[in-house]
TIVO-2410 file (N, C-alpha, C; in nm, 3 decimals):
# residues 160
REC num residu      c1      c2      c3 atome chaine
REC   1      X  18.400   5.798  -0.848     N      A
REC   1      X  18.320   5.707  -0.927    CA      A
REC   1      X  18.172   5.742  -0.909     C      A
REC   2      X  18.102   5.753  -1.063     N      A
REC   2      X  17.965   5.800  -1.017    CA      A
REC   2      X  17.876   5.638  -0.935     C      A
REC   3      X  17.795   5.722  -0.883     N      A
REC   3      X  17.670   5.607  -0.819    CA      A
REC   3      X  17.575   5.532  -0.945     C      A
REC   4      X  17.566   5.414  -0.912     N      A
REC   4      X  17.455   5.374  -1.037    CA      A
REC   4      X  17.366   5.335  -0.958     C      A
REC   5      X  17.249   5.385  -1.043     N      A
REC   5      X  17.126   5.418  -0.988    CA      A
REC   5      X  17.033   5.332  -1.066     C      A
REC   6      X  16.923   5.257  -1.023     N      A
REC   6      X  16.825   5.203  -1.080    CA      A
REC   6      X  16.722   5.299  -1.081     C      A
REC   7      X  16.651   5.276  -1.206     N      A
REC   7      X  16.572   5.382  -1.247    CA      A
REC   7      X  16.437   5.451  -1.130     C      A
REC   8      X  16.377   5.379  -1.025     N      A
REC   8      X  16.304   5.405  -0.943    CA      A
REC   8      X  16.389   5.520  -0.823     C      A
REC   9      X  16.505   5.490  -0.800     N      A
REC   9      X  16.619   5.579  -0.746    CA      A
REC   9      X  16.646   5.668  -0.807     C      A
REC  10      X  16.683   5.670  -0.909     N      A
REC  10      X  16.670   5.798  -1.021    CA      A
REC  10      X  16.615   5.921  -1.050     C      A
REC  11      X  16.497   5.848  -1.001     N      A
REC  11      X  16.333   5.911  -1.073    CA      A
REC  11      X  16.335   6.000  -0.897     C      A
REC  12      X  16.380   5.942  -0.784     N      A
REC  12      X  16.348   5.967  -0.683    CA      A
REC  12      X  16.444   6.082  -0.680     C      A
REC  13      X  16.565   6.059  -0.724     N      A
REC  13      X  16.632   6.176  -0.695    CA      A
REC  13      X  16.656   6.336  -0.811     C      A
REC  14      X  16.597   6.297  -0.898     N      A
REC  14      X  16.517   6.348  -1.025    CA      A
REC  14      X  16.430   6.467  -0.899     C      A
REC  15      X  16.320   6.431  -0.893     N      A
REC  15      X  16.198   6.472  -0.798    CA      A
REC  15      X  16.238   6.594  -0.648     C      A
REC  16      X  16.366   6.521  -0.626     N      A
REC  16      X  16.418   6.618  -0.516    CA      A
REC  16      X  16.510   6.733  -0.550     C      A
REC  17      X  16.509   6.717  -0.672     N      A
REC  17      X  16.558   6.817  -0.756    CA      A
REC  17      X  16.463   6.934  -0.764     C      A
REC  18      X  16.382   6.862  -0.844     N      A
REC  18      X  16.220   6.984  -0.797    CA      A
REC  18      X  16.233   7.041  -0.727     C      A
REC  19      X  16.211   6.993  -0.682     N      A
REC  19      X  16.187   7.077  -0.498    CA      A
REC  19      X  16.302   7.149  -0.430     C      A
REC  20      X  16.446   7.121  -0.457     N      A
REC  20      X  16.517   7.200  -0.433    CA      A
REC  20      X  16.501   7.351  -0.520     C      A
REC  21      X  16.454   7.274  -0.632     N      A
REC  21      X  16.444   7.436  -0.745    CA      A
REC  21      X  16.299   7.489  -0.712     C      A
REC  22      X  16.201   7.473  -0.640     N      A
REC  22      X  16.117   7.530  -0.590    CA      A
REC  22      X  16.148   7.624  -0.469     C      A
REC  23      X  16.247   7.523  -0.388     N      A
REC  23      X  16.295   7.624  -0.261    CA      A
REC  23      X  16.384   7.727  -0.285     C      A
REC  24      X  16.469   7.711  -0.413     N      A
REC  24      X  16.536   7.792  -0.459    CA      A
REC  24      X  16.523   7.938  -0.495     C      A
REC  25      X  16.405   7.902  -0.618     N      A
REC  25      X  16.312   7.995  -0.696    CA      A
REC  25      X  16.240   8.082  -0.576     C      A
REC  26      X  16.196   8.020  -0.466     N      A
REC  26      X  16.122   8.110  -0.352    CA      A
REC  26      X  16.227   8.171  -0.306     C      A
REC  27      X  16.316   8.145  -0.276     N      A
REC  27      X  16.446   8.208  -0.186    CA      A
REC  27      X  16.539   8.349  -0.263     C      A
REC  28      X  16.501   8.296  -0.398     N      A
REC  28      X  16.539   8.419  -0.486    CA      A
REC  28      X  16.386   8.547  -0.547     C      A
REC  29      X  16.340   8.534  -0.491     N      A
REC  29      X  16.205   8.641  -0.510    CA      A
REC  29      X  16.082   8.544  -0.578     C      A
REC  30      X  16.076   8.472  -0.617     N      A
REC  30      X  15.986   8.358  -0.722    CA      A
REC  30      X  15.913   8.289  -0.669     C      A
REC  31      X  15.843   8.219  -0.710     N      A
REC  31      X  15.704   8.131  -0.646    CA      A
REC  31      X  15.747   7.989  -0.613     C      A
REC  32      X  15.725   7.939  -0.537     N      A
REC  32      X  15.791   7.801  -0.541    CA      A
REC  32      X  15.724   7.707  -0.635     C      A
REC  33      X  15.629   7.705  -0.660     N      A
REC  33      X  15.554   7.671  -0.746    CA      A
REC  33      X  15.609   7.698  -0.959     C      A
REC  34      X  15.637   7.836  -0.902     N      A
REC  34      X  15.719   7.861  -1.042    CA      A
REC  34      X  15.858   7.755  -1.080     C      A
REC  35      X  15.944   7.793  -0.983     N      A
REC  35      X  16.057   7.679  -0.971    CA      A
REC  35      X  15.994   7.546  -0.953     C      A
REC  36      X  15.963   7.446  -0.929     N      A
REC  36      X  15.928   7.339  -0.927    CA      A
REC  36      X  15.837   7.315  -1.062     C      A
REC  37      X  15.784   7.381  -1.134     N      A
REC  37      X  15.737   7.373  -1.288    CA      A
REC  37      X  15.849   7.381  -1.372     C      A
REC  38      X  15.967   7.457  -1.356     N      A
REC  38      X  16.043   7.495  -1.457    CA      A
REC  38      X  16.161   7.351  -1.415     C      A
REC  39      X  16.151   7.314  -1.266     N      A
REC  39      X  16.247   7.224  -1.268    CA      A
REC  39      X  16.175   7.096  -1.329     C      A
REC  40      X  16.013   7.016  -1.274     N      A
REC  40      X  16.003   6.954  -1.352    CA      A
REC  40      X  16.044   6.894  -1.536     C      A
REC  41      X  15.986   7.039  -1.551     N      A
REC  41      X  16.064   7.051  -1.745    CA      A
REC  41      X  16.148   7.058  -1.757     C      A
REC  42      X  16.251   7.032  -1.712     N      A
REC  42      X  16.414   7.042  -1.643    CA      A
REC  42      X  16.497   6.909  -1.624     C      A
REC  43      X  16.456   6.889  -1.530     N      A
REC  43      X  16.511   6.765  -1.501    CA      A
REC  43      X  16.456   6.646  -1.480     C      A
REC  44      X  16.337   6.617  -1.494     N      A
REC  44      X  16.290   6.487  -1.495    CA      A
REC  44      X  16.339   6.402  -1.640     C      A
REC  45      X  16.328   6.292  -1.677     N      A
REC  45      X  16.372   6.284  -1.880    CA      A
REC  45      X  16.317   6.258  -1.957     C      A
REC  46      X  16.118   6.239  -1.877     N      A
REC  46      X  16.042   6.330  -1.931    CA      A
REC  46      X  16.015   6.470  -2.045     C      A
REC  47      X  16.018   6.504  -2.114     N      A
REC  47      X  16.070   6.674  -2.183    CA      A
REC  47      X  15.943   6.735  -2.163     C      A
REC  48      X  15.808   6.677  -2.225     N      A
REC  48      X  15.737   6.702  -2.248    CA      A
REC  48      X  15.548   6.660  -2.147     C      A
REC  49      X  15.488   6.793  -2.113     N      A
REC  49      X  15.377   6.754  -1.975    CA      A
REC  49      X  15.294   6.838  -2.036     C      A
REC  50      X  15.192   6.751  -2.035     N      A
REC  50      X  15.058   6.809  -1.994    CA      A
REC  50      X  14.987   6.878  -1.901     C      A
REC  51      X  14.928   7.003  -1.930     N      A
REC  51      X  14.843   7.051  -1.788    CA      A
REC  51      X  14.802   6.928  -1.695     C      A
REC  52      X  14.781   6.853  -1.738     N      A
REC  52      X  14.707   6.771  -1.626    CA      A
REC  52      X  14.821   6.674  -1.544     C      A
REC  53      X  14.905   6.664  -1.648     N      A
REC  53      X  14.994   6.578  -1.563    CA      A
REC  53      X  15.102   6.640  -1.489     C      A
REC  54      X  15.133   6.818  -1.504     N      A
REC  54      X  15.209   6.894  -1.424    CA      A
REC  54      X  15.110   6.892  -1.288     C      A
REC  55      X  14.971   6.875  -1.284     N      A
REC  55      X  14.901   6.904  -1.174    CA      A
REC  55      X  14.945   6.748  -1.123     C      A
REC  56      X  14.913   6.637  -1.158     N      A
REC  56      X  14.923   6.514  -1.099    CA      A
REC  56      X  15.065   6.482  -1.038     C      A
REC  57      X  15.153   6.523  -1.093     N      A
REC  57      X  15.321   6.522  -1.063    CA      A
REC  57      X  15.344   6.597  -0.932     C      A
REC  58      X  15.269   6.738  -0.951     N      A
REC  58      X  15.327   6.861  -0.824    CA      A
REC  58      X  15.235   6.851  -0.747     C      A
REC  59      X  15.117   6.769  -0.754     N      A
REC  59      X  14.992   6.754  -0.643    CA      A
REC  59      X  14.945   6.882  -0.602     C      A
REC  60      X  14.949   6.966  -0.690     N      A
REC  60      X  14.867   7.114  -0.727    CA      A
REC  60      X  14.732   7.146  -0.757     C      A
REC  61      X  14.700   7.249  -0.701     N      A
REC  61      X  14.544   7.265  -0.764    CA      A
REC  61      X  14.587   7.255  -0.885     C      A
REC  62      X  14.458   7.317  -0.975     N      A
REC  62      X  14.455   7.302  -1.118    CA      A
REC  62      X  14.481   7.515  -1.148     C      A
REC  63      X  14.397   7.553  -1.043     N      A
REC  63      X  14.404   7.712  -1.092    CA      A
REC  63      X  14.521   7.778  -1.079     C      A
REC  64      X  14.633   7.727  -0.939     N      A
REC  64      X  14.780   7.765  -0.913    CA      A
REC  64      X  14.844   7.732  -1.027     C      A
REC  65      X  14.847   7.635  -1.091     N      A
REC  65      X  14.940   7.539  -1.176    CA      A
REC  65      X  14.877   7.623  -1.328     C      A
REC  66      X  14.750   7.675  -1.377     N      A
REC  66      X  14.733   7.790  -1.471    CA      A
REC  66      X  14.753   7.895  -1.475     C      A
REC  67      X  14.771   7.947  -1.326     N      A
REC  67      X  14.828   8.076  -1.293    CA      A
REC  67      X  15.012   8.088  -1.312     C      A
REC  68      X  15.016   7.965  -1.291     N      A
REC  68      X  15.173   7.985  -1.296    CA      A
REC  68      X  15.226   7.936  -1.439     C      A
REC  69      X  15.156   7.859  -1.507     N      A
REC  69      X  15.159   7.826  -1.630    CA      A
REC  69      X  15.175   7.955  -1.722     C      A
REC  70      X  15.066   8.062  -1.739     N      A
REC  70      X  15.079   8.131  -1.832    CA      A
REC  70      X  15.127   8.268  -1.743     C      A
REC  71      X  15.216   8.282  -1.652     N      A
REC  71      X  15.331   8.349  -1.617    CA      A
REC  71      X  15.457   8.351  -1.657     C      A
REC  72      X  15.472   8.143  -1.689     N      A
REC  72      X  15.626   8.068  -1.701    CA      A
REC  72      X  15.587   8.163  -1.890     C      A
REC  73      X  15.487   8.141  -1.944     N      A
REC  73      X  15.467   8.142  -2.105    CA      A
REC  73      X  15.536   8.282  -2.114     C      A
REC  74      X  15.457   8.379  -2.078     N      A
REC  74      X  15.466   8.566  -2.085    CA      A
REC  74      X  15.561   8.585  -2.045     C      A
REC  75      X  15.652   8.495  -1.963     N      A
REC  75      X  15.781   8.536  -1.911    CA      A
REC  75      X  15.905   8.482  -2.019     C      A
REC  76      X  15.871   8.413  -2.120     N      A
REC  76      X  15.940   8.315  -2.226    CA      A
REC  76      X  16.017   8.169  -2.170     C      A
REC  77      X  15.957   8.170  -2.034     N      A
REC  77      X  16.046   8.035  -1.969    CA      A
REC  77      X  16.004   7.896  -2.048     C      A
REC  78      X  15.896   7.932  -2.050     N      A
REC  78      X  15.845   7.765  -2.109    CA      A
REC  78      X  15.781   7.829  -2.214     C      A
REC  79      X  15.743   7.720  -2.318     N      A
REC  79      X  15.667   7.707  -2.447    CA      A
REC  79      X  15.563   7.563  -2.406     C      A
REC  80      X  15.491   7.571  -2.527     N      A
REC  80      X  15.421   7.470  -2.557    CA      A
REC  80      X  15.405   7.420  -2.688     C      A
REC  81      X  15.397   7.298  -2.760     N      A
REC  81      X  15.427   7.276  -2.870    CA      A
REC  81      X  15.254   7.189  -2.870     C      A
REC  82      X  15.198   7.162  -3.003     N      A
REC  82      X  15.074   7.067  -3.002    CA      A
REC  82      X  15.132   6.937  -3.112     C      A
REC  83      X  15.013   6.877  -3.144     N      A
REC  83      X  15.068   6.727  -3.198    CA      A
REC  83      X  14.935   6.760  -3.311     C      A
REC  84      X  14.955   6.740  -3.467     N      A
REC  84      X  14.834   6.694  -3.535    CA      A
REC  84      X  14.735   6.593  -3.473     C      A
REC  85      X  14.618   6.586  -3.428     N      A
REC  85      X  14.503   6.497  -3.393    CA      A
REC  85      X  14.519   6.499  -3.276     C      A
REC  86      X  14.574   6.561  -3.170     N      A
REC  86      X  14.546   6.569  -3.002    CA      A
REC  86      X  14.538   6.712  -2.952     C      A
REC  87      X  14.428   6.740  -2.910     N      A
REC  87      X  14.385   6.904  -2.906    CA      A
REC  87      X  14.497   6.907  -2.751     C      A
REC  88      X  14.577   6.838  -2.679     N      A
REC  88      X  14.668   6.910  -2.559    CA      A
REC  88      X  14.769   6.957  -2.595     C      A
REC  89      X  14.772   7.040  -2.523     N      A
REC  89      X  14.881   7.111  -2.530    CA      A
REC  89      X  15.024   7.073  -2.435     C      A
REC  90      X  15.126   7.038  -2.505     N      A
REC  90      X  15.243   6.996  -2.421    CA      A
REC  90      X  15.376   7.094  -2.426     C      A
REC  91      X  15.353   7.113  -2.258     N      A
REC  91      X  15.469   7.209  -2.221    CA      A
REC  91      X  15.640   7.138  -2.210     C      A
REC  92      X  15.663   7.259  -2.210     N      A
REC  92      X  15.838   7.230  -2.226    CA      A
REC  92      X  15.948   7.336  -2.182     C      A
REC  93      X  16.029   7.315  -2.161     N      A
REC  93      X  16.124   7.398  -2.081    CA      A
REC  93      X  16.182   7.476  -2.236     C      A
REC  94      X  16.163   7.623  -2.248     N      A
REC  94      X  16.222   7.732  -2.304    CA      A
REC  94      X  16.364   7.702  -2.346     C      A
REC  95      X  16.473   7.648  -2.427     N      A
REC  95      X  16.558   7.644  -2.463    CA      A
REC  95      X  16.647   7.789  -2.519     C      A
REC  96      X  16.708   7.813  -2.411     N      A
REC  96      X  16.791   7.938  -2.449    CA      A
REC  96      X  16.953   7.947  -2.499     C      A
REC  97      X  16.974   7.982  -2.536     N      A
REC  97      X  17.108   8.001  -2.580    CA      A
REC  97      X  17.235   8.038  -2.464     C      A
REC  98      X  17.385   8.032  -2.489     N      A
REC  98      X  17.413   8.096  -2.366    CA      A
REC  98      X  17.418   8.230  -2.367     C      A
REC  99      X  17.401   8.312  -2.494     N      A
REC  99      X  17.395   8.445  -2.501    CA      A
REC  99      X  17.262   8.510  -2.468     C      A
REC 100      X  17.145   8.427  -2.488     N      A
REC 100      X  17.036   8.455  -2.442    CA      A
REC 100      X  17.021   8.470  -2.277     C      A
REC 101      X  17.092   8.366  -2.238     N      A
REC 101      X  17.132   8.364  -2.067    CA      A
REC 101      X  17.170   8.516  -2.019     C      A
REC 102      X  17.329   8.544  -2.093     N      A
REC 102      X  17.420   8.619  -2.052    CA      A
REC 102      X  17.352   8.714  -2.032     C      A
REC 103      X  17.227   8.783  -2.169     N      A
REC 103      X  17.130   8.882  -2.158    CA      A
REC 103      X  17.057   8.926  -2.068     C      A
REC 104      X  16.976   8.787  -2.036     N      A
REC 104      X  16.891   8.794  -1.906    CA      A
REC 104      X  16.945   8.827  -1.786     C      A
REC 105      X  17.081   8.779  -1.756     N      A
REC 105      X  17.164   8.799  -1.649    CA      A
REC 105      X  17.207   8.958  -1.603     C      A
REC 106      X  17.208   8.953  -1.784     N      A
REC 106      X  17.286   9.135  -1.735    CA      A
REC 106      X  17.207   9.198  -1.741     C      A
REC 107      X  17.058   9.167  -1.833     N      A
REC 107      X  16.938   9.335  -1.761    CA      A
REC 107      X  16.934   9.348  -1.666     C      A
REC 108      X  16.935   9.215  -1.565     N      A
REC 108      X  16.880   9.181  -1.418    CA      A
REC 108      X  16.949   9.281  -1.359     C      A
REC 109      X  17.067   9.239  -1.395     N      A
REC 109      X  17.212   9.315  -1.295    CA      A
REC 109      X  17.224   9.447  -1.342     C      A
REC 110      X  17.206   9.502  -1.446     N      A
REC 110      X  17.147   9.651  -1.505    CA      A
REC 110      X  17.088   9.715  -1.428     C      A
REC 111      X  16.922   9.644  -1.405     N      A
REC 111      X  16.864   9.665  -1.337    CA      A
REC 111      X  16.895   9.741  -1.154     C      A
REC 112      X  16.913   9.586  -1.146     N      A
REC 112      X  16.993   9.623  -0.938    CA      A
REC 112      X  17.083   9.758  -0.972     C      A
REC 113      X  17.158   9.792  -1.069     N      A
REC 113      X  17.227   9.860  -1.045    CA      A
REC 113      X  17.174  10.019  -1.060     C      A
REC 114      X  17.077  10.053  -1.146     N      A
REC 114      X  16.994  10.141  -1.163    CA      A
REC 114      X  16.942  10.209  -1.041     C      A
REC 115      X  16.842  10.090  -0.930     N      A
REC 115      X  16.814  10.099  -0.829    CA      A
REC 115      X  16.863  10.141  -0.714     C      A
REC 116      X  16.994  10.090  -0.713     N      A
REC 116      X  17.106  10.076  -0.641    CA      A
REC 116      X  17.165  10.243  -0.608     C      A
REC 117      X  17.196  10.269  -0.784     N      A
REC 117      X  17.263  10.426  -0.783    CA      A
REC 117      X  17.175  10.480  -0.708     C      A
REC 118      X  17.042  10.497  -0.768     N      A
REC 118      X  16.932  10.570  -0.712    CA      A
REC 118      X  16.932  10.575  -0.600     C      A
REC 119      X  16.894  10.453  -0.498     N      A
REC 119      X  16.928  10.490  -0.357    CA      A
REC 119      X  17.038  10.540  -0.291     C      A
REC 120      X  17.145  10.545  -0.365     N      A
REC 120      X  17.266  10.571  -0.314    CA      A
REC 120      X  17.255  10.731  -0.309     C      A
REC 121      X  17.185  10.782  -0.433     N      A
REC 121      X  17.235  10.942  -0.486    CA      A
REC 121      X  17.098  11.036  -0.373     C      A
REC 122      X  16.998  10.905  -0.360     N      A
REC 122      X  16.859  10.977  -0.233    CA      A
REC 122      X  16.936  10.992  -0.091     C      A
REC 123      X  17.011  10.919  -0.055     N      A
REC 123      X  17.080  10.902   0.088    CA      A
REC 123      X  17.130  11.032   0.150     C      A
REC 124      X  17.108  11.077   0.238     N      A
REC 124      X  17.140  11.184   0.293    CA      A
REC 124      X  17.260  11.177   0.375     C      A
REC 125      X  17.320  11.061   0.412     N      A
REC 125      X  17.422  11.080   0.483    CA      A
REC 125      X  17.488  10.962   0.364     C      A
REC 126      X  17.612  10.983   0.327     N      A
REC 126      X  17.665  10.905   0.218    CA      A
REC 126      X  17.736  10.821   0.254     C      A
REC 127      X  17.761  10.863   0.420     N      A
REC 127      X  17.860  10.791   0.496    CA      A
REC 127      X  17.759  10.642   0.626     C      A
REC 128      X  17.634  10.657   0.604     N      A
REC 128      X  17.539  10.579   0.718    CA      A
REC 128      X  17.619  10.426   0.623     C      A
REC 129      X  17.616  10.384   0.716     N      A
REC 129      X  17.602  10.198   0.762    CA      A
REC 129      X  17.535  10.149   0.599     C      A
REC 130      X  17.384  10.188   0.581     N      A
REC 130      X  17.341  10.131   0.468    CA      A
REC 130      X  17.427  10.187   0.336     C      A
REC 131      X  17.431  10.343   0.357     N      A
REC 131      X  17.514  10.377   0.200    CA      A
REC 131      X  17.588  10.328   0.200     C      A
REC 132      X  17.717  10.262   0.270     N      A
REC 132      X  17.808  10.203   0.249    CA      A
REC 132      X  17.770  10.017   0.194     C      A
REC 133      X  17.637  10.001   0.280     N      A
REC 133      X  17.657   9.869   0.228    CA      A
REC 133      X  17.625   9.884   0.033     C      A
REC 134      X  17.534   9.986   0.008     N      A
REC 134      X  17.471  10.026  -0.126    CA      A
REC 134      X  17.611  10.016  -0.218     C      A
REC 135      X  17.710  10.096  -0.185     N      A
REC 135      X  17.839  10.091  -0.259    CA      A
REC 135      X  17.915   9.996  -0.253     C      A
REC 136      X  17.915   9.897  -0.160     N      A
REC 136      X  17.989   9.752  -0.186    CA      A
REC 136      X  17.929   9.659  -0.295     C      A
REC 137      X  17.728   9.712  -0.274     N      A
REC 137      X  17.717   9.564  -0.342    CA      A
REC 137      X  17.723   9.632  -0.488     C      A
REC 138      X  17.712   9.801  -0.481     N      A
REC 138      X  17.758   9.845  -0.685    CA      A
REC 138      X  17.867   9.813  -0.681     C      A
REC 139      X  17.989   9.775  -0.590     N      A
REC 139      X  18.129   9.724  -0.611    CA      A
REC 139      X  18.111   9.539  -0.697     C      A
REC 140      X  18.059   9.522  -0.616     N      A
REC 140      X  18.003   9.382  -0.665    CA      A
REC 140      X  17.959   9.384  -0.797     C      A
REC 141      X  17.863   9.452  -0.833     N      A
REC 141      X  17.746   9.506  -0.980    CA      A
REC 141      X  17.893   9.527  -1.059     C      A
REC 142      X  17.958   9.581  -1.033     N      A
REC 142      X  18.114   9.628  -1.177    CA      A
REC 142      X  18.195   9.505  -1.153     C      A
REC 143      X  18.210   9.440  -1.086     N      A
REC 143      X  18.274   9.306  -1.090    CA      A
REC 143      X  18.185   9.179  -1.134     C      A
REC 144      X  18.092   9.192  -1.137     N      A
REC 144      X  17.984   9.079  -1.220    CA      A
REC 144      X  17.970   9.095  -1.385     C      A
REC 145      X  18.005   9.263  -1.409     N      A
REC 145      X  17.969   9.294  -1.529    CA      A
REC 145      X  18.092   9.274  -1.560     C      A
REC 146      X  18.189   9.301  -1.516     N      A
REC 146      X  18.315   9.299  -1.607    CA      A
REC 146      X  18.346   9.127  -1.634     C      A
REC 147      X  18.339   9.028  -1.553     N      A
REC 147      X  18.294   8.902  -1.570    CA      A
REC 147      X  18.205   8.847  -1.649     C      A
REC 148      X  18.094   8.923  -1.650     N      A
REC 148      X  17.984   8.890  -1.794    CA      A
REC 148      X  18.070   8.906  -1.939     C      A
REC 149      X  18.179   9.035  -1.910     N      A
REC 149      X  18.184   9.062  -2.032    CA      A
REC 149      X  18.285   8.987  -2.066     C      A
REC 150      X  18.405   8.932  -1.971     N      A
REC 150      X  18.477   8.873  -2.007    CA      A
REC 150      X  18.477   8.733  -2.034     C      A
REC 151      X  18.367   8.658  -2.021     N      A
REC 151      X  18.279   8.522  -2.021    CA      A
REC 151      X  18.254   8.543  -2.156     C      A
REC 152      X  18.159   8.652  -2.250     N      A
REC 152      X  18.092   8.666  -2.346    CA      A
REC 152      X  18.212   8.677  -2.490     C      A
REC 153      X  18.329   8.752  -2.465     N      A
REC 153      X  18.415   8.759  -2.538    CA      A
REC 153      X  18.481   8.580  -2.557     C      A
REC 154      X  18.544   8.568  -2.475     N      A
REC 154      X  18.615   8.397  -2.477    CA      A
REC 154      X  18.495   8.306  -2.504     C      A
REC 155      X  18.395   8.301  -2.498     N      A
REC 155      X  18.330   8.179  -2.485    CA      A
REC 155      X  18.171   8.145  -2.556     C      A
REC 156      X  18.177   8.350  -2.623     N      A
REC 156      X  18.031   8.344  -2.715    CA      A
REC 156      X  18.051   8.406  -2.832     C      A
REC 157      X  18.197   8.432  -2.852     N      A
REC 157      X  18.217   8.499  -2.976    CA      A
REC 157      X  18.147   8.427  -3.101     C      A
REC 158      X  18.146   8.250  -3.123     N      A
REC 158      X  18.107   8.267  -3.210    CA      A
REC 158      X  17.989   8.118  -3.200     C      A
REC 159      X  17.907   8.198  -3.100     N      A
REC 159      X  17.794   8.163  -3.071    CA      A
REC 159      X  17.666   8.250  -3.143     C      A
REC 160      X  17.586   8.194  -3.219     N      A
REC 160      X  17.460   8.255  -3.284    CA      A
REC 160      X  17.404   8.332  -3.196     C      A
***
């Protein structure tokens, strides 16, 4: 049975959400600051923030919170939309598709794997401790992809 929550409880556990996706986002190569912007626009039910009120919410400078602002933009995570007669600008969490996902997922993993060969084919002993770990985790890299692909067939065929 879910918990019912009054909205001040809500909002509280809304917030620790943030912050888990800040510790997250740092833990996976990212800024914590980045994650905790993208979770704000995320999960609060809020949709829509102002520069000023992403600073008042995350208790951020103003120059971190622009620096990371037009990173989230160039990176396509977030957008911003305006209003006729109010010169602010209000941010919003990037709405992607799940094929747009699947994409991002698999350059990433493209990527590692590129890297991956590479160090594997520089290694001078093919047999050391690390080359072996290099070839488990490309064991991993062909079992993620073959999973991407089999996710994308059943479940995006006839997704735009």
């Amino acid at each position: 049975m879910q918990e019912v929550l009054n909205d001040t409880e809500r909002l509280f556990k809304q917030r620790e959400l943030v912050e888990a996706m800040g510790r997250l986002t740092n833990r996976g190569g990212g800024t914590s600051l980045s994650g905790r912007i993208l979770g704000l626009l995320s999960f609060l039910d809020k949709e829509e923030y102002t520069f000023e009120e992403i600073v008042d919410e995350l208790k951020i400078s103003k120059s971190s919170v622009s620096t990371t602002i037009n990173h989230l933009l160039e990176t396509d995570k977030i957008e911003y939309v305006t209003y006729p007669g109010d010169r602010k600008r209000y941010f919003r969490i990037k709405i992607n598709t799940r094929k747009q996902f699947l994409q991002t997922m698999r350059r990433h993993i493209e990527k590692m794997e590129k890297i991956n060969r590479m160090a594997l084919e520089l290694k001078q002993d093919k047999n050391s401790r690390t080359a072996k770990n290099i070839s488990a985790m490309l064991e991993g890299i062909q079992f993620w992809k073959s999973q991407m692909d089999a996710y994308e067939k059943e479940f995006l065929a006839d997704e735009i």
